[in-house]
C-alpha positions, -999 to +999 in steps of 0.1 A: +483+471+132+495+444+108+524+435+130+504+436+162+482+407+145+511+388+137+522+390+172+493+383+190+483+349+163+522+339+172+515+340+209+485+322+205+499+293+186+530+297+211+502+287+238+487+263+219+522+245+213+530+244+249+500+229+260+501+203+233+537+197+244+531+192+280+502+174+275+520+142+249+551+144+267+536+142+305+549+161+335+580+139+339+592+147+300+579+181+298+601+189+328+632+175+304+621+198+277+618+228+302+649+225+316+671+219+285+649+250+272+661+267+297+697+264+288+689+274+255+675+310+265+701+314+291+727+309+262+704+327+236+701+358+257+739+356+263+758+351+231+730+363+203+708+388+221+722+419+218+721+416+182+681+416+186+685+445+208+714+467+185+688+462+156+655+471+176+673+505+186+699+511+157+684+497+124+655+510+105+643+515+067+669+549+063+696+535+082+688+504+055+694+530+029+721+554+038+741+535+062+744+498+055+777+496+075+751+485+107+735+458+090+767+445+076+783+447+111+755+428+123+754+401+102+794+397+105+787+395+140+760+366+140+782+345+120+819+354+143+794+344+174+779+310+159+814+299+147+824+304+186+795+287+199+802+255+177+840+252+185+829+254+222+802+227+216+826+210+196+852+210+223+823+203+251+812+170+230+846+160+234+868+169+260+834+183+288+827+166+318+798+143+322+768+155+333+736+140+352+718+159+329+712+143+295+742+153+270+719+149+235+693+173+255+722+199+260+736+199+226+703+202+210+693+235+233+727+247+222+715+245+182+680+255+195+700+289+208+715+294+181+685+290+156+665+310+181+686+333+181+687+340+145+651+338+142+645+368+166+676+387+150+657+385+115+621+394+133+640+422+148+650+438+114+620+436+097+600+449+125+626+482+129+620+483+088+584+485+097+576+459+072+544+440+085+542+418+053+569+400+061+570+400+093+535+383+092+554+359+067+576+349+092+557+349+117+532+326+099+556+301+083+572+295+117+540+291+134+530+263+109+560+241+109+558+244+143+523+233+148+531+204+126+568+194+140+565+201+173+532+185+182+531+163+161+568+149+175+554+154+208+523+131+198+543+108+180+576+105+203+562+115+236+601+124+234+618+162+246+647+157+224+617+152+191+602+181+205+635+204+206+647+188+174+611+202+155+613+234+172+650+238+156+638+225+121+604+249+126+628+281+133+651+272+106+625+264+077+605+301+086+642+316+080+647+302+048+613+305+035+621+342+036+656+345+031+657+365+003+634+392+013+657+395+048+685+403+025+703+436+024+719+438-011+747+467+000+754+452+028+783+432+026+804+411+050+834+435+041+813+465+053+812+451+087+836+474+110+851+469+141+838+501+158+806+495+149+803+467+162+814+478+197+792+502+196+764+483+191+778+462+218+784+489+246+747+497+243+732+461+244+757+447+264+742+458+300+708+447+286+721+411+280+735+409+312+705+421+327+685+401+310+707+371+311+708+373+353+673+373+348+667+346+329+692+324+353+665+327+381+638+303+361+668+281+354+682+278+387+644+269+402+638+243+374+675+228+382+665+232+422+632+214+416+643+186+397+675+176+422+655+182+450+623+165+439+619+149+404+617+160+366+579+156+370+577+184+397+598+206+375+576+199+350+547+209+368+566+241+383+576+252+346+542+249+326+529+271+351+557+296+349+561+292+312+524+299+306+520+327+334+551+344+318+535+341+281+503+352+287+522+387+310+545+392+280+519+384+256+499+414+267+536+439+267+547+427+239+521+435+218+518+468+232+559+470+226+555+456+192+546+494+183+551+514+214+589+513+217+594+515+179+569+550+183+590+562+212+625+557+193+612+578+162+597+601+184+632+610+203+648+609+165+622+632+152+615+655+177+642+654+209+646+638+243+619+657+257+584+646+234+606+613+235+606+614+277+565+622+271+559+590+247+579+569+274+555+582+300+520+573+281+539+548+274+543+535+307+505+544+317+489+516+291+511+489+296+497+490+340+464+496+322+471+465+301+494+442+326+468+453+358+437+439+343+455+409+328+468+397+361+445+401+384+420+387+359+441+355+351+439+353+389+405+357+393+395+332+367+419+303+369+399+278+380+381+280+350+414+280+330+429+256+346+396+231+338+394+239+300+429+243+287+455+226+316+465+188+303+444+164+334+483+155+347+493+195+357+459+204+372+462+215+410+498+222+407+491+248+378+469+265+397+487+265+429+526+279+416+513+306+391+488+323+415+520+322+442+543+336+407+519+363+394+524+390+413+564+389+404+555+378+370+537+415+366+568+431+379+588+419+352+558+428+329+561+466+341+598+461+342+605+450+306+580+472+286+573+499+312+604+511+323+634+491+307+628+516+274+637+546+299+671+534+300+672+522+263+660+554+248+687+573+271+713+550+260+724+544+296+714+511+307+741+499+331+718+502+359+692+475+343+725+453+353+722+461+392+685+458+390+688+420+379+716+417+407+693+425+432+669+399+417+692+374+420+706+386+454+672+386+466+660+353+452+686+334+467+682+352+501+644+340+503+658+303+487+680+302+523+647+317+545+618+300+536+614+265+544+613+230+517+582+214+520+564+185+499+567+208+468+582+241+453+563+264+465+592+280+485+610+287+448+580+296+431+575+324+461+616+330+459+614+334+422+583+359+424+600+381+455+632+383+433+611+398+406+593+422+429+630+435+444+638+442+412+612+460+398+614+485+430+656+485+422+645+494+388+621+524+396+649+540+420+676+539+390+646+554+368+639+581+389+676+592+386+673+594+353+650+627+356+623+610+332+588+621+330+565+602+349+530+587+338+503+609+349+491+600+384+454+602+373+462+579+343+479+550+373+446+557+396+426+555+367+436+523+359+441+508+394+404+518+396+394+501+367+411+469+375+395+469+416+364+472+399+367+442+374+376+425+406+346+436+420+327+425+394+340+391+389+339+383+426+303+371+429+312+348+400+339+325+419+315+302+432+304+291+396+316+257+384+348+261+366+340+258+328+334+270+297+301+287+299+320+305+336+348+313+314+328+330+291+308+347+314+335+366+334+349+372+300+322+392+296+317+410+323+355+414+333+363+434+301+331+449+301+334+461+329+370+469+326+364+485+292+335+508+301+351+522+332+386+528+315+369+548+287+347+567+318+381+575+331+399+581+297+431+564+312+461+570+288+437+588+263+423+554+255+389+567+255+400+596+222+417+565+207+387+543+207+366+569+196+388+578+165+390+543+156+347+537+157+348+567+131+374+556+114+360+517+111+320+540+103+336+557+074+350+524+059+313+511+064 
């Protein structure tokens, strides 16, 4: 529970950061920063990711103990992978073509990688180790610096290269603040071994490339939007996919925080099948989690848009998440619903044809639908390639033979979310605001809440009730 708090207080100051950002560095700026932040997931996710991943599935508090050969291997490998990505940069600085694109921008999303990179490796072991105290030391430290650096560069600067430089000195300070509690003390460099580490690479590598393809679609757009149109309308087409796409994983991830750890010591402990069963309630509360969230977000962003959108984004918010939403929930159900399927099996090659079709497919509706004053036609092209994916990942699922969520538990919850809808319609003619915020709110997850436990969707209604007696007897 202590790590879920952590998660959820970083993803609110993560929010809380990005607006600030956008806001002191203006549409124009912001689309700078977006852009060259871009790069610097697309070459996180390729070169330091499947560290993350090998640690999530491969590391934990016994193999800490008996079997320090992994953690050595993966520390070996973070440092083989940033000595290759500062020769390249080095010989990029140097000898790389000239780009319209700003060259200090680039080299600091390279370092911001890199540091990125490292920070989610570290996360990564402490949260397969189970430890919540320091992961909520991490997680704290990081957010503080960053509150500081970053907005108060952005304030200060109204610059995207302050604001990536703070993010990289944010990252970097949380790491050392806790350096010696990340330490393994048997684990040394010359543990690392060769076949370890492709082994741990065989099984994150289709991930990455998944998950790199993926993460070339938001690029691509941002790139399309500003040499089409300007930075300012990428700026305006990336707060709204940024924030849409926190908000979607925000909800996941804090169910995969614990639910992915529970189903891998679930298959260790007690075989594939339980494991296949955990995977399938699994899959039932993140659509009783993601549903809600969506259509909810939808149904209230007039409101949001008032109260927490900078003045300069307003309209345009609105207008390109509503049109991303419905892919941004496909890659919701994608990444915590049914990417574990193919993680816990160990076979994930298909995730890489899944993305394929993503990109196939985005680039189809890029060439179909028609340019017009804005980006609407990649906002639409990026949300169909999401959808086309998620239905590419369901077929490669169901060869897997896995056990399915419960169809009552999926009508249960589609149920519950049509009747949130329901009640929040007759509130859409209020004046956007606080006080309208609040009150559908209220009655959303009210309503929501009370017809979920009616239902008992996912066994949420016996959890809630065995955690009011639990929180009586403490009283």
């Amino acid at each position: 529970m202590k790590v879920l708090l952590a998660f959820l207080a970083n993803t609110a100051a993560n929010f809380i950061i990005g607006l600030v950002v956008a806001k002191y560095l203006g549409p124009e700026e912001y689309g700078r920063f977006a852009l060259a932040f871009s790069i610097a997931v697309v070459v996180q996710t390729a070169l330091f990711d499947w560290l993350r991943l090998a640690a999530t599935r491969f590391y934990s508090e016994r193999v800490r103990e008996n079997e320090p050969v992994v953690r050595a291997t993966l520390d070996a490998a973070f440092g083989v992978v940033l000595f290759l990505l500062a020769v390249s940069t080095a010989l990029f600085a140097f000898f790389g073509p000239t780009l319209d694109f700003d060259g200090a921008l680039i080299l600091l999303a390279l370092v911001t990688a890199a540091v990125n990179g490292l920070f989610d490796y570290s996360t990564a072991l402490v949260r397969a180790r189970f430890d919540d105290r320091l992961y909520g030391r991490l997680i704290f430290a990081k957010n503080l610096l960053s509150l500081a650096l970053i907005c108060g560069g952005a304030f200060l600067f109204h610059s995207a290269a302050v604001a990536l430089g703070a993010s990289i000195a944010s990252l970097f300070g949380s790491i050392v603040s806790a350096r010696a509690s990340l330490a393994d003390v048997d684990a040394r460099p010359r543990a690392a071994r060769l076949l370890t580490a492709q082994a741990l690479m065989a099984y994150s590598a289709p991930i990455v490339a998944a998950n790199l393809l993926y993460q070339a679609i938001p690029l691509a757009s941002r790139s399309s939007a500003a040499s089409v149109y300007d930075f300012a309308e990428t700026g305006h087409f990336a707060l709204a996919y940024d924030l849409g796409m926190r908000a979607v994983m925000a909800f996941g991830s804090a169910l995969d925080v614990l639910l992915f750890q529970i189903a891998v010591a679930t298959h260790e402990a007690h075989g594939e099948d339980r494991g296949k069963e955990q995977l399938a309630r699994n899959m039932s509360l993140v659509v009783a989690f993601l549903a809600p969230a969506c259509v909810g977000l939808w149904m209230v962003m007039p409101s949001v848009e008032q109260i927490i959108v900078p003045a300069q984004f307003r309209g345009p918010f609105g207008h390109y998440l509503r049109l991303l939403l419905p892919g941004l929930f496909a890659m919701g159900l994608i990444s915590f619903g049914l990417n574990p399927v193919f993680q816990i099996a160990k076979r994930t090659a298909p995730l890489i044809v899944a993305a394929l079709v993503a990109v196939v497919s985005g680039v189809t509706l890029v060439l179909v639908l028609p340019w017009g004053t804005d980006a609407s036609n990649l906002a639409l092209a990026q949300g169909g390639a999401y959808l086309a994916a998620l239905a590419a990942t369901l077929y490669f699922a169901a060869r897997t033979a896995p056990v399915w969520p419960r169809l009552s538990d999926l009508a249960a919850a589609l149920a519950a979310t049509l009747g949130m809808a329901a009640a929040l319609w007759p509130l859409r003619d209020m004046a956007p605001g606080v006080v309208t915020l609040a009150a559908q709110i209220i009655v959303g997850a009210g309503v929501y809440g009370a017809l979920t436990l009616l239902f008992d969707t996912a066994g949420l209604r016996a959890l809630a009730l065995t955690w009011a007696r639990a929180l009586a007897a403490r009283e």
